[in-house]
DSSP file (Angstrom, degrees, kcal/mol; ACC not computed):
  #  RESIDUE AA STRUCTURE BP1 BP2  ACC     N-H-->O    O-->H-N    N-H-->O    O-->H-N    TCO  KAPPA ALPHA  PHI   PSI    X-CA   Y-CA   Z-CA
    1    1 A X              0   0    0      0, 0.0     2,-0.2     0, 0.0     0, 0.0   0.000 360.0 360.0 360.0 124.5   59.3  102.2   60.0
    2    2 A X        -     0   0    0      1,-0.1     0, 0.0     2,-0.1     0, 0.0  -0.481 360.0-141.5 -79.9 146.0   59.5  104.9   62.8
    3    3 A X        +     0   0    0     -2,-0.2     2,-0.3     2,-0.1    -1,-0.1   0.077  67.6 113.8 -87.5  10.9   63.0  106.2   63.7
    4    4 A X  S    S-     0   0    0      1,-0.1    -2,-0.1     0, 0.0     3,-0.1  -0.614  75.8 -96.9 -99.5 158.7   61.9  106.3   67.6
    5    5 A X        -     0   0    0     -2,-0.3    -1,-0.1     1,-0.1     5,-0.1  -0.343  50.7 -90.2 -70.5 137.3   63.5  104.0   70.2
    6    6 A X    >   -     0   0    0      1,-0.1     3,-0.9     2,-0.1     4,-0.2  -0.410  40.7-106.4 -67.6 162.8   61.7  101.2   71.0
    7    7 A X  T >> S+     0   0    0      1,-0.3     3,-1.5     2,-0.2     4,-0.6   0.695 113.9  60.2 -73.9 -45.3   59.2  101.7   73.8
    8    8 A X  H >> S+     0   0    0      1,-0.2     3,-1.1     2,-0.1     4,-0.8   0.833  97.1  65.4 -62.8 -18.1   61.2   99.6   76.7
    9    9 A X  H <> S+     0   0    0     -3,-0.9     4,-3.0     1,-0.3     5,-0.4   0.710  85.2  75.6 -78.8 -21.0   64.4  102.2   76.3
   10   10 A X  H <> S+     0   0    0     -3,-1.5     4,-2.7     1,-0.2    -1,-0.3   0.975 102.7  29.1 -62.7 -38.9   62.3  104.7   77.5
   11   11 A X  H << S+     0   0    0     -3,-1.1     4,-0.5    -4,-0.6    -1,-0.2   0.575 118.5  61.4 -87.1  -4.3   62.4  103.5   81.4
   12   12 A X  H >X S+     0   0    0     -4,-0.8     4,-3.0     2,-0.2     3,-0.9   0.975 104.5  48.1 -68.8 -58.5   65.8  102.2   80.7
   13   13 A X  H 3X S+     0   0    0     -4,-3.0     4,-2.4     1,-0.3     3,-0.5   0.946 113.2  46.6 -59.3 -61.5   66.9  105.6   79.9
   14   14 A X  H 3X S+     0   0    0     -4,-2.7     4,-1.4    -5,-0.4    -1,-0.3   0.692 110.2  48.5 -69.2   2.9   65.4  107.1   82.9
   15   15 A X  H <> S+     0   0    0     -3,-0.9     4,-1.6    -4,-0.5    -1,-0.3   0.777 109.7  57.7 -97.1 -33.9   66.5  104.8   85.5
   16   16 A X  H  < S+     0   0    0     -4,-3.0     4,-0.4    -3,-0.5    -2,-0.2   0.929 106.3  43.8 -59.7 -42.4   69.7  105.1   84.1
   17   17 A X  H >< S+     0   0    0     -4,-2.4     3,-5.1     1,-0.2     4,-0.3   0.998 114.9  51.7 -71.2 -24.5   69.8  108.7   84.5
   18   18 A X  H 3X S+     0   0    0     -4,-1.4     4,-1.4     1,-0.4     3,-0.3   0.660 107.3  53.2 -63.4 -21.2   68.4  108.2   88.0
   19   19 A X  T 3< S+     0   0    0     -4,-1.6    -1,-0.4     1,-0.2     4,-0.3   0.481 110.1  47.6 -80.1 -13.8   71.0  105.9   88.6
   20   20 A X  T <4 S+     0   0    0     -3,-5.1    -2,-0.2    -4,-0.4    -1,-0.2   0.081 113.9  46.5-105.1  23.8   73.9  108.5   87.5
   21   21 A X  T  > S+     0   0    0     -3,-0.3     4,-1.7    -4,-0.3     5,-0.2   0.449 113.7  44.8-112.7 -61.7   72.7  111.0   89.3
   22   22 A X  H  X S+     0   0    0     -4,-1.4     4,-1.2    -5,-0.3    -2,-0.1   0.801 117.1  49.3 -54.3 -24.9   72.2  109.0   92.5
   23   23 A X  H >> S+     0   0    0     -4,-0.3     4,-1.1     1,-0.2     3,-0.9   0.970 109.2  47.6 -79.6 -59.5   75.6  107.4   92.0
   24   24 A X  H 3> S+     0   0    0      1,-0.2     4,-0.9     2,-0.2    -1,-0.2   0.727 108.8  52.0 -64.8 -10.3   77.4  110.3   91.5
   25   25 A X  H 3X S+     0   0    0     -4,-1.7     4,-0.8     2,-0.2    -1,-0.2   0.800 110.4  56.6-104.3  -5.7   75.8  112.2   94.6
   26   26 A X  H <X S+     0   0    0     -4,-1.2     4,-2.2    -3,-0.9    -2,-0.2   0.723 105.5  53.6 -13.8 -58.3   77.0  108.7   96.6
   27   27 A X  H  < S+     0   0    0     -4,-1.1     4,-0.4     1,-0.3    -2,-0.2   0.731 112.0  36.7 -96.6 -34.6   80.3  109.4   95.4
   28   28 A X  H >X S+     0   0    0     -4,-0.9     4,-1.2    -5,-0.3     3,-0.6   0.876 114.3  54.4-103.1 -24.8   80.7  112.6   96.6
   29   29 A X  H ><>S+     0   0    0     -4,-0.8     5,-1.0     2,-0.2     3,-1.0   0.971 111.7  50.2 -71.7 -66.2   78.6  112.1  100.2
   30   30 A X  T 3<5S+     0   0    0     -4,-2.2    -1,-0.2     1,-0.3     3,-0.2   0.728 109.1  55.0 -74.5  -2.6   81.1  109.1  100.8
   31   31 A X  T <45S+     0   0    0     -3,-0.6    -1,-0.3    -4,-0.4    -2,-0.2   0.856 105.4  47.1 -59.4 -45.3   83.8  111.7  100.0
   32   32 A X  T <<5S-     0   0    0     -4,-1.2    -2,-0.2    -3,-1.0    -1,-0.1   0.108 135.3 -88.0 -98.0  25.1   82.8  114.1  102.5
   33   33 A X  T   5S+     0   0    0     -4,-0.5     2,-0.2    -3,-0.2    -3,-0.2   0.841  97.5 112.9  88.6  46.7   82.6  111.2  105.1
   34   34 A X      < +     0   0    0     -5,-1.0     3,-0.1    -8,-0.1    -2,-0.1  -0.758  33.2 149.1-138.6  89.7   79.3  109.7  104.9
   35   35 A X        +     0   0    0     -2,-0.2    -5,-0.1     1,-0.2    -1,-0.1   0.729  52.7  70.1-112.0 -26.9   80.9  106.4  103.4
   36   36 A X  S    S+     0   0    0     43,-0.1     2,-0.2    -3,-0.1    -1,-0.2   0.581  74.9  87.9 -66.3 -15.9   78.1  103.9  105.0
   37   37 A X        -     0   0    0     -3,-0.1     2,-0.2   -11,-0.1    -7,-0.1  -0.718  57.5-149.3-124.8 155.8   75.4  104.4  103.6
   38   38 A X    >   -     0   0    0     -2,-0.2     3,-1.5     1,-0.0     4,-0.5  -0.458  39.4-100.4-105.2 162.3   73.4  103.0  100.2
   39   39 A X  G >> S+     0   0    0      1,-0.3     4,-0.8     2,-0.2     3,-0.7   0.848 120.4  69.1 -77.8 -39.3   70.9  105.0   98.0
   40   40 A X  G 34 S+     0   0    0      1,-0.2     4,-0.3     2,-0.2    -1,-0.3   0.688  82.8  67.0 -55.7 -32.4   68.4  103.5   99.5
   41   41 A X  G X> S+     0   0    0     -3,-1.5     3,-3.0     2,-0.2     4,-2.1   0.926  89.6  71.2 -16.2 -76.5   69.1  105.4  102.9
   42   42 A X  H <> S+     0   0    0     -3,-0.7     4,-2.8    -4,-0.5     5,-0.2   0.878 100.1  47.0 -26.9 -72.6   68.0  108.5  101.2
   43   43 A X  H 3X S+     0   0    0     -4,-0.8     4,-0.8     1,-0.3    -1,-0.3   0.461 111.7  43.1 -61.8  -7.2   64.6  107.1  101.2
   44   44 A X  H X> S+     0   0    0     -3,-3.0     4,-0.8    -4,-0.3     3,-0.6   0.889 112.2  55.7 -70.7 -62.2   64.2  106.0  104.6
   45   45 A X  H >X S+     0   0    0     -4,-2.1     4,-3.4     1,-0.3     3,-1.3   0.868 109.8  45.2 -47.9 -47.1   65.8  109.3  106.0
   46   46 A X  H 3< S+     0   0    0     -4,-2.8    -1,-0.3    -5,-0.3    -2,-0.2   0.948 113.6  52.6 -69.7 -36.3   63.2  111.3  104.0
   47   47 A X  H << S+     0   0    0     -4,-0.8    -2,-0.2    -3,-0.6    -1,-0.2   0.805 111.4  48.7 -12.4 -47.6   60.2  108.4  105.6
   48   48 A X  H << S+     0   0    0     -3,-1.3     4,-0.3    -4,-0.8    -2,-0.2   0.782  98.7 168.7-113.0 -34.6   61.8  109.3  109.0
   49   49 A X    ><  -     0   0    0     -4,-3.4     3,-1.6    -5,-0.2    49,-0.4   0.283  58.7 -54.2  42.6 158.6   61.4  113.6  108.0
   50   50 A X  T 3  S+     0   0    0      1,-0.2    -1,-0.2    47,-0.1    -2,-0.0   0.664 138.6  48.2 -45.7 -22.7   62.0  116.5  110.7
   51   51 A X  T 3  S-     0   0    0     -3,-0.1    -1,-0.2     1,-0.1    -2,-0.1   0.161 105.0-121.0-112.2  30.0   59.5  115.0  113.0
   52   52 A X    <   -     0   0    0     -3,-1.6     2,-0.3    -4,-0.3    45,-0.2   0.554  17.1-134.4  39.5 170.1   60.4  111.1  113.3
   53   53 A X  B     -A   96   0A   0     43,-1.9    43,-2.1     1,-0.1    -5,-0.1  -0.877  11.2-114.0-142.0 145.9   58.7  108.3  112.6
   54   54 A X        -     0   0    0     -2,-0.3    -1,-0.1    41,-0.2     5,-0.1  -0.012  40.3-107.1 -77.3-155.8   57.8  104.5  114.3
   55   55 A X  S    S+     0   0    0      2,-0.2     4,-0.2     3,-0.1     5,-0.1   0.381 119.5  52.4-122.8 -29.8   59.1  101.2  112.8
   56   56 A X  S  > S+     0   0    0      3,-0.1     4,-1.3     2,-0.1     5,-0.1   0.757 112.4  45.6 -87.1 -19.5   55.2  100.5  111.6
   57   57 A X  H  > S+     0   0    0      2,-0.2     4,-3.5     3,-0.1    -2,-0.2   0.898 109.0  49.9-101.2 -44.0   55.1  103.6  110.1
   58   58 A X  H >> S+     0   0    0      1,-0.2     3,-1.9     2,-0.2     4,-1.4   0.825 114.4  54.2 -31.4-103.4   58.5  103.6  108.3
   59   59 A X  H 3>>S+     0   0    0      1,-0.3     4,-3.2     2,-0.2     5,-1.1   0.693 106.9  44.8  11.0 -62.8   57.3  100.2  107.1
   60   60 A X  H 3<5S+     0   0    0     -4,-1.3    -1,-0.3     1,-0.3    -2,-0.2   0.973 113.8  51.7 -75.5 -36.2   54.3  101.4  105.8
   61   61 A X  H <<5S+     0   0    0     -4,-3.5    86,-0.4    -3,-1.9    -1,-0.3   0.682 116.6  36.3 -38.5 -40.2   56.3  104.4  104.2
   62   62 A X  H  <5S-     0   0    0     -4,-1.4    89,-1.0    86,-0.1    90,-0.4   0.816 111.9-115.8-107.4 -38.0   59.1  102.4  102.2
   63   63 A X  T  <5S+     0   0    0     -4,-3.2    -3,-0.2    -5,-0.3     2,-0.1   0.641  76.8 132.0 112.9  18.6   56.4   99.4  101.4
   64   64 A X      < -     0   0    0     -5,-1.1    -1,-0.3    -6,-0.1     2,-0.3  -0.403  63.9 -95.1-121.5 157.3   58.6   97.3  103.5
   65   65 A X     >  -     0   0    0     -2,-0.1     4,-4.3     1,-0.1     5,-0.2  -0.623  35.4-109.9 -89.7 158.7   57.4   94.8  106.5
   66   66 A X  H  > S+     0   0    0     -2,-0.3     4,-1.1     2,-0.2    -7,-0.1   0.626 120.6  54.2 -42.3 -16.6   57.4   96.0  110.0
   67   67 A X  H  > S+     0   0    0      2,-0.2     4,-2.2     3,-0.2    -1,-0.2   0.826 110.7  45.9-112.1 -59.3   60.6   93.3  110.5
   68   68 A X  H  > S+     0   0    0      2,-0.2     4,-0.7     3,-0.1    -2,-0.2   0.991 107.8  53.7 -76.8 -59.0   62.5   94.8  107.7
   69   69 A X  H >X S+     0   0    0     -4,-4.3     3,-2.3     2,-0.2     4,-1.1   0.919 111.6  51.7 -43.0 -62.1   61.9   98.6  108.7
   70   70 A X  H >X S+     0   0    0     -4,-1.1     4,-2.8     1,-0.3     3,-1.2   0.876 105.3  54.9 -15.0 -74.7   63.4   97.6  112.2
   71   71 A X  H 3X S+     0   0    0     -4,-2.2     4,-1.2     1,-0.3    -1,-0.3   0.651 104.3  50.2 -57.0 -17.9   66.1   96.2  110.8
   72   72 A X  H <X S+     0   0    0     -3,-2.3     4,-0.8    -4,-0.7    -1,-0.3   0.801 111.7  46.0 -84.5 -15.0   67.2   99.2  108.9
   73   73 A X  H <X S+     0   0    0     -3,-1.2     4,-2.2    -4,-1.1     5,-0.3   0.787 106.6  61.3 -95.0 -16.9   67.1  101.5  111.6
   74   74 A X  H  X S+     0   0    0     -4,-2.8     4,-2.5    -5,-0.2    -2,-0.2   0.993 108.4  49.4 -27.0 -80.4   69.0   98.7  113.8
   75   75 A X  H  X S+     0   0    0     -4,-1.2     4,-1.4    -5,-0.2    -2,-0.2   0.748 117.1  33.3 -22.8 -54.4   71.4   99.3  111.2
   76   76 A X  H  X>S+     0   0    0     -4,-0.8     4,-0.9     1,-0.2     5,-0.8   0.931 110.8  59.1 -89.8 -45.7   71.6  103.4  111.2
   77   77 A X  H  <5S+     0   0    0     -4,-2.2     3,-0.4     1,-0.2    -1,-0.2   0.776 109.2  50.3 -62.2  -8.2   71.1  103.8  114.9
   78   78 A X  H  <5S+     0   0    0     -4,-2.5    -1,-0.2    -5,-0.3    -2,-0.2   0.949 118.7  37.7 -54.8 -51.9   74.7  101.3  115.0
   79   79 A X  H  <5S-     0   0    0     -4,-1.4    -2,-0.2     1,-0.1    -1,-0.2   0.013 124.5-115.0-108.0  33.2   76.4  103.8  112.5
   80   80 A X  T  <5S+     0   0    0     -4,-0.9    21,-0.3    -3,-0.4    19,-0.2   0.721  80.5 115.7  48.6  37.2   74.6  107.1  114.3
   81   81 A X  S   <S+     0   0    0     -5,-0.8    18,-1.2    -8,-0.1     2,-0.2   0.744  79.7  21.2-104.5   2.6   72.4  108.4  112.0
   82   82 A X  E     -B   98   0A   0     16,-0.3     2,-0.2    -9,-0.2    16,-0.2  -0.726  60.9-168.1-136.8 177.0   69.5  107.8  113.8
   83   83 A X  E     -B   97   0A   0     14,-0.7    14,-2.7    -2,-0.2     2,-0.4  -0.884  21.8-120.9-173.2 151.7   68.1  107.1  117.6
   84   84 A X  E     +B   96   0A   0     -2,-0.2     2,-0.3    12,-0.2    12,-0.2  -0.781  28.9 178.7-107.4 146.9   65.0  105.9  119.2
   85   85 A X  E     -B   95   0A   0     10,-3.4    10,-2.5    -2,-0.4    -2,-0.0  -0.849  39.6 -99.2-124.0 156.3   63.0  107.8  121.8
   86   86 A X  E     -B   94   0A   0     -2,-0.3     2,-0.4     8,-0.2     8,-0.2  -0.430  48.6-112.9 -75.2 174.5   60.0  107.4  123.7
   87   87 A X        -     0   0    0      3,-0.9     3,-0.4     6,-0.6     6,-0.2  -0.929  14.9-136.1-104.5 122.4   57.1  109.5  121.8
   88   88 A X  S    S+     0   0    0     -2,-0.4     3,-0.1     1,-0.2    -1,-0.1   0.690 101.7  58.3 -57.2 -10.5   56.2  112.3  124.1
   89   89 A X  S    S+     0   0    0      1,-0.3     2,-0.3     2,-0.0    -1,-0.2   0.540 122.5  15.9 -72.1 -44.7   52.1  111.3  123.1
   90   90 A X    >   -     0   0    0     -3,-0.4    -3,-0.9     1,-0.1     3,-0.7  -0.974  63.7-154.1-156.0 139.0   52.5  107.9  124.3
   91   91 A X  T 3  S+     0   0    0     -2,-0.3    -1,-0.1     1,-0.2    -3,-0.1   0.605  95.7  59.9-108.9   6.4   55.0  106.6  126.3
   92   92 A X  T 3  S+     0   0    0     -3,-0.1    -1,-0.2    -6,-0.1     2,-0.2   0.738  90.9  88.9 -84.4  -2.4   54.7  103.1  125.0
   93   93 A X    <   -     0   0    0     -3,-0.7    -6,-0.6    -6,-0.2     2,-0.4  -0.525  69.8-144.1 -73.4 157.4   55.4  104.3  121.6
   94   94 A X  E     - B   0  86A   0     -8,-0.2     2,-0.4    -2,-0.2    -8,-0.2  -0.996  11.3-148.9-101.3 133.6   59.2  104.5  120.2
   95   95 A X  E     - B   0  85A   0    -10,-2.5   -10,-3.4    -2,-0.4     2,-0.5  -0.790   5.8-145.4-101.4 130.4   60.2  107.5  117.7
   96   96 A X  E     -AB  53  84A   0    -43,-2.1   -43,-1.9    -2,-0.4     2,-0.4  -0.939  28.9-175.7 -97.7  97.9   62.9  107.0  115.1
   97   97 A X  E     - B   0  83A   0    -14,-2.7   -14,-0.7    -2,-0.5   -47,-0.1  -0.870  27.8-120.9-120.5 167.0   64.6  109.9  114.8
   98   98 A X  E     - B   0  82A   0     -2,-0.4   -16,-0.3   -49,-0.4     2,-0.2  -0.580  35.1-141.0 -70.9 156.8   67.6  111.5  112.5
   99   99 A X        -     0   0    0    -18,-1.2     5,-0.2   -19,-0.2   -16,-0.1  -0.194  35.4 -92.1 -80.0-161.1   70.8  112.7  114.4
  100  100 A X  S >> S+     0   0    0      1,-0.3     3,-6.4     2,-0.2     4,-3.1   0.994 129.6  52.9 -67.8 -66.3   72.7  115.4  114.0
  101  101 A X  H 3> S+     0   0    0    -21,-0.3     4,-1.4     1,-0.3    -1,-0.3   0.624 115.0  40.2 -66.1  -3.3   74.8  113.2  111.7
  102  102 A X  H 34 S+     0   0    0    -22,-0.2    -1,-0.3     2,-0.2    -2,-0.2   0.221 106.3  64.6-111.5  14.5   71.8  112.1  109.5
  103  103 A X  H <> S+     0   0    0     -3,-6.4     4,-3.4     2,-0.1    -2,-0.2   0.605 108.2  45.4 -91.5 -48.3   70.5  115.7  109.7
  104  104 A X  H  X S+     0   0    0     -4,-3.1     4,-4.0     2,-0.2    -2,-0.2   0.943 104.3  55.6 -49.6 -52.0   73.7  116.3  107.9
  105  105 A X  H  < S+     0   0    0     -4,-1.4     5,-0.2     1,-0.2    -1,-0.2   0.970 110.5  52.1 -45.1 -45.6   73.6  113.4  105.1
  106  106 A X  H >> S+     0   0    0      1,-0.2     4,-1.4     2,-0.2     3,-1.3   0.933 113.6  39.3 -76.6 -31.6   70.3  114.9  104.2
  107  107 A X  H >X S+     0   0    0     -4,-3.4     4,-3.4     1,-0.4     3,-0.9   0.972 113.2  54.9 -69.1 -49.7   71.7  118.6  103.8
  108  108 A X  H 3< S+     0   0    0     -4,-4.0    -1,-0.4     1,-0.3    -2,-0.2  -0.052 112.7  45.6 -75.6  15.4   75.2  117.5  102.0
  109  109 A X  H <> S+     0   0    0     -3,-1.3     4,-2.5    -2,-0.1    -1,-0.3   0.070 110.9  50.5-103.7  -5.1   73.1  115.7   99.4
  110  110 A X  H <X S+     0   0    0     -4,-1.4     4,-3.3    -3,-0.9     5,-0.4   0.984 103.8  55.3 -56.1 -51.3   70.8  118.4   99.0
  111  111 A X  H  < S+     0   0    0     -4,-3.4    -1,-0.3     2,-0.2    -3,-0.2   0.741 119.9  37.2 -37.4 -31.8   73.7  120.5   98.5
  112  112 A X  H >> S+     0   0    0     -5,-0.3     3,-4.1     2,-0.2     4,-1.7   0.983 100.2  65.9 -68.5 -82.4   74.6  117.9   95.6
  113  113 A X  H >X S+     0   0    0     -4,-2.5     4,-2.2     1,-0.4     3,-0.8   0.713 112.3  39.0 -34.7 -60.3   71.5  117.1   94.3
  114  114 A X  H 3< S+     0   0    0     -4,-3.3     4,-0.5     1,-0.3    -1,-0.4   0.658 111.0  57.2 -73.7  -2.2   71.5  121.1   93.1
  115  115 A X  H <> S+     0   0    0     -3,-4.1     4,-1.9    -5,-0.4    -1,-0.3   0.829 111.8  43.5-104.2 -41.5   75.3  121.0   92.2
  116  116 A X  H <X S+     0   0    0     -4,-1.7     4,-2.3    -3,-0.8     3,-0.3   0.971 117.0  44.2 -66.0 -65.4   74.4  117.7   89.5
  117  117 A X  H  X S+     0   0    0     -4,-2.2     4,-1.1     1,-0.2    -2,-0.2   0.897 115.2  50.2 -58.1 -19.5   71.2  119.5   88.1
  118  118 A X  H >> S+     0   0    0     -4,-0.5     4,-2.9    -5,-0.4     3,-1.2   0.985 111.9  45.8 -62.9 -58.6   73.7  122.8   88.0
  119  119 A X  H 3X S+     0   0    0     -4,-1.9     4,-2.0    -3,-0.3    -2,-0.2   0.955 113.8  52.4 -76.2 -57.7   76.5  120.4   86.0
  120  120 A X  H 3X S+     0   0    0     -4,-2.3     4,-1.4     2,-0.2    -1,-0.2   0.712 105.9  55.5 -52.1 -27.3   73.3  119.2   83.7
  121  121 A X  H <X S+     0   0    0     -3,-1.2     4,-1.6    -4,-1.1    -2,-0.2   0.858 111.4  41.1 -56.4 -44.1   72.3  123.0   82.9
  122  122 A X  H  < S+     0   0    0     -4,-2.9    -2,-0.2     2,-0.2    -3,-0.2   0.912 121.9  42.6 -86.6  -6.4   75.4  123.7   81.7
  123  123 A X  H  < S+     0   0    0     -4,-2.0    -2,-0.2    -5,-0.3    -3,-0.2   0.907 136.4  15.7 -66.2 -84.9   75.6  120.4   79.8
  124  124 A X  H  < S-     0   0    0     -4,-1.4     4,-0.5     1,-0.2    -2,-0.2   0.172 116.3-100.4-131.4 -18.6   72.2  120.2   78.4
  125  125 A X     X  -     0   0    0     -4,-1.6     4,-0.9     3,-0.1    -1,-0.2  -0.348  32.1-102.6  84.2 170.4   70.8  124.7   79.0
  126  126 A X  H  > S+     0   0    0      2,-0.1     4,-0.8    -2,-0.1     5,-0.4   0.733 119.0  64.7 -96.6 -44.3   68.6  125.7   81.9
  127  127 A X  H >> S+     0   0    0      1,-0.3     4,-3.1     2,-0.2     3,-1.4   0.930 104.5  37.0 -68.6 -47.2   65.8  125.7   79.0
  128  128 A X  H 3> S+     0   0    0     -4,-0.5     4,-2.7     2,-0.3    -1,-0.3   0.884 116.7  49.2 -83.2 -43.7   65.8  122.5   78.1
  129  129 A X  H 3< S+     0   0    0     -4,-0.9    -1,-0.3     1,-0.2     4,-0.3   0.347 113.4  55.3 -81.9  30.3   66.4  120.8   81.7
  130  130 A X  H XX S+     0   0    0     -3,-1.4     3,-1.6    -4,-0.8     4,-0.9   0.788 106.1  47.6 -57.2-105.0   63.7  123.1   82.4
  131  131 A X  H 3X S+     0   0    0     -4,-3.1     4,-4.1    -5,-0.4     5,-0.3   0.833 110.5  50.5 -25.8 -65.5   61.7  121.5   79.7
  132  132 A X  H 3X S+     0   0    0     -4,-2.7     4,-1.2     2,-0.2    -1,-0.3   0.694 107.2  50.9 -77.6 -23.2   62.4  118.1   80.8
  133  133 A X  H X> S+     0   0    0     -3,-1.6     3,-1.4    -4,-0.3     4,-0.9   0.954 110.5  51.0 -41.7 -87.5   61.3  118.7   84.6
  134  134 A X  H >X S+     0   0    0     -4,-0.9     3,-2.4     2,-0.2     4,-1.5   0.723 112.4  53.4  -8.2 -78.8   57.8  120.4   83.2
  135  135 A X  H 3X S+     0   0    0     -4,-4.1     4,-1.3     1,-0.4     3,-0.4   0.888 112.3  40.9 -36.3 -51.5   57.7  116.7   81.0
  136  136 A X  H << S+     0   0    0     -3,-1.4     4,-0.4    -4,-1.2    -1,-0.4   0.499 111.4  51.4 -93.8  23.5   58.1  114.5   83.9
  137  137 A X  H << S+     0   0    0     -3,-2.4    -1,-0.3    -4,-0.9    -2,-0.2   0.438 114.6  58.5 -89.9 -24.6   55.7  116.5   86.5
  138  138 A X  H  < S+     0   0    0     -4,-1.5    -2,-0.1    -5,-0.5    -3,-0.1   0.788 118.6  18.3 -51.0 -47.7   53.6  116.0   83.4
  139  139 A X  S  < S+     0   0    0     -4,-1.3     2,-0.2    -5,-0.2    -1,-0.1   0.474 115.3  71.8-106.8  -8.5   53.6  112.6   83.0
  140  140 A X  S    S-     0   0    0     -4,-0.4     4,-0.1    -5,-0.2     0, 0.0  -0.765  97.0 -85.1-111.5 145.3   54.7  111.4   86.7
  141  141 A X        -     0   0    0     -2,-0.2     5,-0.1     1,-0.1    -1,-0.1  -0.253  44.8-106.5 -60.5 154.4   51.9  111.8   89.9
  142  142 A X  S    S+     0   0    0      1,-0.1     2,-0.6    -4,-0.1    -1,-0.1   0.744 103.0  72.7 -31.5 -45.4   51.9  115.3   91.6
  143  143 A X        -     0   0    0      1,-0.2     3,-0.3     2,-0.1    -2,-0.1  -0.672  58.3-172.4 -94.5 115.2   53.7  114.1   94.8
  144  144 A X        +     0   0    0     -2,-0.6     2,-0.8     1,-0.2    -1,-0.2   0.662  69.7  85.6 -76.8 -27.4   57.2  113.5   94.0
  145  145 A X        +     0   0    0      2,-0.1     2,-0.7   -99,-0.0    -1,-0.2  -0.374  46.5 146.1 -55.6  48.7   57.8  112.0   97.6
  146  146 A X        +     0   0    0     -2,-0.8     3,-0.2    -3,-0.3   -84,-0.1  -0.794  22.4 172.7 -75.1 110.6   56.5  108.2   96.5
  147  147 A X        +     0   0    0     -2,-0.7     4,-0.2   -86,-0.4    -1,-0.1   0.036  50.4  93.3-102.2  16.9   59.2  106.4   99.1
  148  148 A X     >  +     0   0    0      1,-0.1     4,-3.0     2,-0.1    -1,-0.1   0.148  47.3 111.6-118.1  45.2   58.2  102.9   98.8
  149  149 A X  H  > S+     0   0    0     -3,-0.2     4,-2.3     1,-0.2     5,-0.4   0.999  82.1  57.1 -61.1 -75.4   61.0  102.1   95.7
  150  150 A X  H  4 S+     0   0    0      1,-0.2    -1,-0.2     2,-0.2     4,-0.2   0.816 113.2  32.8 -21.8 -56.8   62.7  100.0   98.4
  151  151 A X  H  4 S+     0   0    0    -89,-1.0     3,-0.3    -4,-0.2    -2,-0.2   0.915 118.9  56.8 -69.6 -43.1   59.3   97.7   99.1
  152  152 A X  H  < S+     0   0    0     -4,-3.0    -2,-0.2   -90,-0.4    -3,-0.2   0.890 111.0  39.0 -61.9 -36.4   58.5   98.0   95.4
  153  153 A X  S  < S-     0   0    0     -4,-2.3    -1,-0.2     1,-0.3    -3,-0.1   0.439 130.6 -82.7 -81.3   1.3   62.3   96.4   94.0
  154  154 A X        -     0   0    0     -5,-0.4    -1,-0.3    -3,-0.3    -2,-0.1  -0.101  67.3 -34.9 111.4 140.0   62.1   94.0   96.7
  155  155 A X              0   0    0      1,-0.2    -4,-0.1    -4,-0.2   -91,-0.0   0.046 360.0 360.0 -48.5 147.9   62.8   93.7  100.2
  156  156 A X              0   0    0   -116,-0.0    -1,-0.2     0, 0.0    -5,-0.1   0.404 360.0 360.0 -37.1 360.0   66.1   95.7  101.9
């Protein structure tokens, strides 16, 4: 009989941490006044990147229908973290882009994100979480910007 964890604990364990790490940089964003928004946000905002994005293309980004990308940017462009624009290219297009105040969210959780893996070096060493980035770049595909966790867990 092996003394290793059965096999399902393995993705438990990492969605768990991904879920304390995302919770706790939640907790501190809706400290510093960004109190609207859900983890799932993150992943649009990064869809939407410095150079904006359409509603089809969002869509296609998060794995989500055209009808459900619409509705989330309904949603931020209410609470001003986003606004639509004509596309200078075409003027029948509209561009989804961040404001100022969703230029911010995305800096203030970077600023996190490194302030939790900082609080996990000194828990854990720099070698070993070290170690355990190397492991999952190992095992995970190259591009670490897969955004369509929203379309994949089920519609918004």
């Amino acid at each position: 009989m092996s003394s290793d964890a059965p096999g399902f604990e393995l993705p438990l364990r990492l969605f768990l941490a991904f879920r304390v790490i995302i919770d706790e940089v939640h907790a501190e964003l809706a400290r510093e006044g960004h109190t609207d928004l859900r983890p799932m946000h993150g992943f649009v905002f990064q869809a939407i990147g410095t150079r904006g994005t359409t509603a089809v293309e969002l869509g296609r980004s998060l794995g989500v229908s055209k009808q459900a990308a619409g509705k989330m940017i309904e949603s931020l462009e209410r609470t001003g973290y986003v606004e639509r624009a004509a596309d200078p290219s075409d003027a029948r297009r509209k561009i989804v882009r961040l404001t100022a105040k969703g230029v911010d969210f995305l800096a203030r959780s970077a600023r996190i994100f490194d302030r939790v893996r900082d609080d996990w070096v000194r828990l854990l060493g720099a070698d070993r979480v070290r170690a355990l980035e190397q492991d999952l770049r190992q095992v995970t595909p190259g591009d670490p910007w897969r955004l369509d966790a929203p379309g994949w867990f089920g519609s918004p």
